[in-house]
VMD Tcl script that draws the C-alpha trace (Angstrom):
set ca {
  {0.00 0.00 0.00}
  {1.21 3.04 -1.16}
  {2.05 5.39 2.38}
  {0.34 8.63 1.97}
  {2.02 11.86 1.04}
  {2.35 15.43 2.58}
  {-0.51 16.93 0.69}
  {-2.30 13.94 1.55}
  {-2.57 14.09 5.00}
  {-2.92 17.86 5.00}
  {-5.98 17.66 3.46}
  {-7.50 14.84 5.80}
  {-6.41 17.20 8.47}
  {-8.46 20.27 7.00}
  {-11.60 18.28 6.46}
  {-11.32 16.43 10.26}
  {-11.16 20.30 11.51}
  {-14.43 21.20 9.45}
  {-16.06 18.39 10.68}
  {-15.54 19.09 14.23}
  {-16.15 22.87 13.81}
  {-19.71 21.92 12.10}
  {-20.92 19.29 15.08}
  {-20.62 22.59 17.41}
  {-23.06 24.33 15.77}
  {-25.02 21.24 17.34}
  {-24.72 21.10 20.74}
  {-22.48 18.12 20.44}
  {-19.60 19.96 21.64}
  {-20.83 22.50 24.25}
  {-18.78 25.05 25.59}
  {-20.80 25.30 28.82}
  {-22.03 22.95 31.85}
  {-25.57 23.90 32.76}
  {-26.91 23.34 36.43}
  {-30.76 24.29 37.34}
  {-30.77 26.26 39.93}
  {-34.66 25.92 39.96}
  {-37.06 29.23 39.96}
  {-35.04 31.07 42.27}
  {-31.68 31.55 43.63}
  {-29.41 33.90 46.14}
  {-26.22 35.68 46.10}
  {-23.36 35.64 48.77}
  {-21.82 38.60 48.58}
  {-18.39 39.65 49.05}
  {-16.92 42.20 52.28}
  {-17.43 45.15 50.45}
  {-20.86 43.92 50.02}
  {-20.77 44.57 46.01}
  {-18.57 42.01 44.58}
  {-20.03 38.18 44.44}
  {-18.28 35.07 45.69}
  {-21.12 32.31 44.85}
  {-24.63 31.68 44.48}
  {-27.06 29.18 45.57}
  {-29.86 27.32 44.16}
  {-33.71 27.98 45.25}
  {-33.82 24.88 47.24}
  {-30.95 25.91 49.32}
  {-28.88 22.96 49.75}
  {-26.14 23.74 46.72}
  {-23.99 26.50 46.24}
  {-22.12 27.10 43.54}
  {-18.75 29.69 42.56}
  {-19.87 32.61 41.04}
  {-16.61 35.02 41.31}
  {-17.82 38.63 40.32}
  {-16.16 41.68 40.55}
  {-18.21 45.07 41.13}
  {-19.66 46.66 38.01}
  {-19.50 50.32 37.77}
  {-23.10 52.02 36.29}
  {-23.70 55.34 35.33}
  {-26.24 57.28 34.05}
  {-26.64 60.19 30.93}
  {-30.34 61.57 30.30}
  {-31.32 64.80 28.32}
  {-34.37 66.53 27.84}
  {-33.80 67.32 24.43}
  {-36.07 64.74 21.96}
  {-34.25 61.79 20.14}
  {-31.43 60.34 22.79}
  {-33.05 60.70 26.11}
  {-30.71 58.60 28.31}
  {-27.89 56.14 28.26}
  {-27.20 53.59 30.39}
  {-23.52 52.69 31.52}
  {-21.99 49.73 32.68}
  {-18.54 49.33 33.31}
  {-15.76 46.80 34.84}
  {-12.35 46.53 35.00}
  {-11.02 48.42 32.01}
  {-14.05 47.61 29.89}
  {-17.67 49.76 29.35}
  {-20.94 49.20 27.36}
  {-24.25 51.03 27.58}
  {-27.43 50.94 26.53}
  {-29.00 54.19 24.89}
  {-32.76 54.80 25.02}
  {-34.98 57.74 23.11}
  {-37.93 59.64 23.61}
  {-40.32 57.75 21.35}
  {-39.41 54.74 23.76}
  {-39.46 52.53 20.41}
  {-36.10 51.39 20.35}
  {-33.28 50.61 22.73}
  {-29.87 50.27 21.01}
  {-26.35 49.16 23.03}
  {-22.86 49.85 22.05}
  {-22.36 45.82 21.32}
  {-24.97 46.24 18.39}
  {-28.08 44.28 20.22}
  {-31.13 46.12 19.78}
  {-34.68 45.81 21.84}
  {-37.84 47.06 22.09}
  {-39.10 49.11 23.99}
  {-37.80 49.53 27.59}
  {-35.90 46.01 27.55}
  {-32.32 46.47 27.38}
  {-29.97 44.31 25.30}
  {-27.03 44.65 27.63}
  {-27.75 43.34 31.30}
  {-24.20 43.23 32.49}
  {-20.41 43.02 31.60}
  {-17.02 41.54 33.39}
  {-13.54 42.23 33.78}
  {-12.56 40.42 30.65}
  {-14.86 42.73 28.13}
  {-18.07 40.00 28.04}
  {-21.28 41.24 27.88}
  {-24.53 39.28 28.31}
  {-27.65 40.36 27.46}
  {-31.01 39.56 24.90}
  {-32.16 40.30 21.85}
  {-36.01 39.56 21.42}
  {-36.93 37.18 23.77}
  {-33.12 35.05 23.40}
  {-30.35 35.23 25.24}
  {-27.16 36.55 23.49}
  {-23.10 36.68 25.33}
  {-20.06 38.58 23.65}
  {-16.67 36.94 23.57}
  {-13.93 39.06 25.49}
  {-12.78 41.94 24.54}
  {-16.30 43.19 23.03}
  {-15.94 40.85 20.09}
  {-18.89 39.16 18.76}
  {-18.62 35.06 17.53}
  {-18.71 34.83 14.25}
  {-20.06 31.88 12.67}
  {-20.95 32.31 8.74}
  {-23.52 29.65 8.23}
  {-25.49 31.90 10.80}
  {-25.19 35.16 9.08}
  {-28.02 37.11 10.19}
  {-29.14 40.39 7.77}
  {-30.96 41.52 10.23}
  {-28.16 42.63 12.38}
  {-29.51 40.98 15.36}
  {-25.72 38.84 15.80}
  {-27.81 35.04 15.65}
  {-23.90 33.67 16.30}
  {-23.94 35.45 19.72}
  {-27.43 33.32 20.55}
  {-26.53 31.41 24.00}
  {-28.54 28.49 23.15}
  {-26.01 27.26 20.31}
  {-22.84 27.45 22.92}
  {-25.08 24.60 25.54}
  {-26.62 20.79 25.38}
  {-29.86 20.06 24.90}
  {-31.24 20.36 28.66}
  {-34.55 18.75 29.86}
  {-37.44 21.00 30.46}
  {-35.63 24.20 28.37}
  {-36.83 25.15 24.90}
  {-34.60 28.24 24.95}
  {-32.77 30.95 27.08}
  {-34.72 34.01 27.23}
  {-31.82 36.37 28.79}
  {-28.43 36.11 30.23}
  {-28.32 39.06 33.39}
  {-25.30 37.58 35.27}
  {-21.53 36.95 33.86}
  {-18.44 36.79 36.25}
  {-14.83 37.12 35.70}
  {-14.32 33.88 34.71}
  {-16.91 33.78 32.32}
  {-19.71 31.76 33.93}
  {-23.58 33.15 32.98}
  {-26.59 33.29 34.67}
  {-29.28 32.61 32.34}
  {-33.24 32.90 32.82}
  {-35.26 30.27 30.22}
  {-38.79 30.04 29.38}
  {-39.89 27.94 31.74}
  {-38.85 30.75 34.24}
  {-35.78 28.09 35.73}
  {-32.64 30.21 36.28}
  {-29.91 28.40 35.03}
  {-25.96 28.36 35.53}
  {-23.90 28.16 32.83}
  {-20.05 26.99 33.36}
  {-17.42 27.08 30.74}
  {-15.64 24.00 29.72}
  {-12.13 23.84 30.71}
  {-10.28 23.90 27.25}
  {-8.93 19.95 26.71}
  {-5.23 19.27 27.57}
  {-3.33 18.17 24.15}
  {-4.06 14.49 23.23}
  {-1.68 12.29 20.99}
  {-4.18 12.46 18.05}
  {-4.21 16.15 18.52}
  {-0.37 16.70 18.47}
  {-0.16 14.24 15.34}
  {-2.67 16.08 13.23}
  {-0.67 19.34 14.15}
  {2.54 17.98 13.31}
  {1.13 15.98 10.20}
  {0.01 19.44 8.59}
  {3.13 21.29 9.78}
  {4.71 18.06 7.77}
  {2.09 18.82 4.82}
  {2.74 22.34 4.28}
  {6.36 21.09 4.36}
  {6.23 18.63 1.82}
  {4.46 21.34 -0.46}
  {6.92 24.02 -0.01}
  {9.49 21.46 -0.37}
  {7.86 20.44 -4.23}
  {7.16 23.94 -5.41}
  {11.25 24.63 -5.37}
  {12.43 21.43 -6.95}
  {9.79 22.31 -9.94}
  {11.34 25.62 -9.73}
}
mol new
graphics top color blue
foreach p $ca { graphics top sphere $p radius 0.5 }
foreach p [lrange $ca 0 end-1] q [lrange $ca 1 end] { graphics top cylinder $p $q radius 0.2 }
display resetview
């Protein structure tokens, strides 16, 4: 059997990576744990009495890490018509507001979201530049640094960022249809997430997977791939 070449195995490697990027868009590779934390929950607050150290479910009886730094929020109104006020929120060395106007028709944030009415698309923001927030009825998260995910199979024209939705980043959980907002993010990056069957929900990042075998050998079969071509392009020269 003839052994496969350079360009051979860099192309396996390309189309394993598509693969994997496309089951994501699935569910079958969540980024996030989810717990229930059931219709309610509480906050344990820090000394200073602003900053969060954990929360815990409605029942009482678990408590979970919820490590949240203070958020700074200020407000801007005027009295003139069109922009009537705009709503602040800042941590660390990161801000994002929401801006409101006097028709009340419309409520626009600095991330892009836009609501209706008097519901704001930005509900809060951590250290790292992560906002969480809604867009019509669905919960939406930035990644850090303000950046929105960008996914091109969900291209949205409507500007309403469909690769920030929540619900594409979790499994399938029983009970939940969909998240309705995300309120909560701390400065690691876990969420706090209402749905629509009113359940508040935690949301936990995966820890990123240690380097396998498999993964080093695909890494240095393409590094050997783009080699090989390099390597065939000058002796044709």
């Amino acid at each position: 059997m003839r052994p496969l070449s350079g360009i051979s195995i860099a192309i396996l490697v390309i189309f394993a990576g598509t693969s994997a990027n496309a089951d994501s868009l699935f569910n079958s590779n969540p980024q996030f744990t989810v717990t229930d934390l059931g219709t309610s929950f509480s906050y344990q607050y820090g000394p200073d009495s602003k900053s969060i150290l954990s929360v815990t479910n409605g029942a009482g009886n678990e408590t979970y890490a919820f490590d949240k730094s203070p958020v700074e929020y200020s407000l801007w109104t005027s009295s003139g018509y069109g922009l009537s006020a705009v709503h602040t929120y800042k941590a660390g060395s990161y801000q994002a507001s929401n801006s409101t106007y006097t028709n009340n028709a419309v409520v626009t944030s600095s991330v892009g979201w836009t609501n209706d009415k008097h519901q704001f698309p930005i509900n809060d923001i951590n250290v790292n530049g992560q906002v969480v927030g809604s867009i019509a009825g669905s919960a939406r998260f930035t990644l850090p640094d303000l950046q929105h995910h960008v996914i091109p199979s969900l291209s949205d024209s409507s500007g309403m960022y469909a690769a920030d939705m929540l619900d594409i980043y979790i499994p399938p959980v029983s009970g939940l249809s969909w998240l309705t907002s995300a309120f909560q993010i701390d400065d690691v990056g876990r969420i706090l997430a209402r749905g629509n069957n009113e359940h508040v929900y935690l949301l936990s990042p995966n820890p990123v997977p240690e380097p396998t075998p498999l993964m080093m050998f695909t890494t240095l079969a393409a590094a050997y791939g783009t080699l090989s071509i390099r390597r065939s392009f000058r002796r044709q020269a």
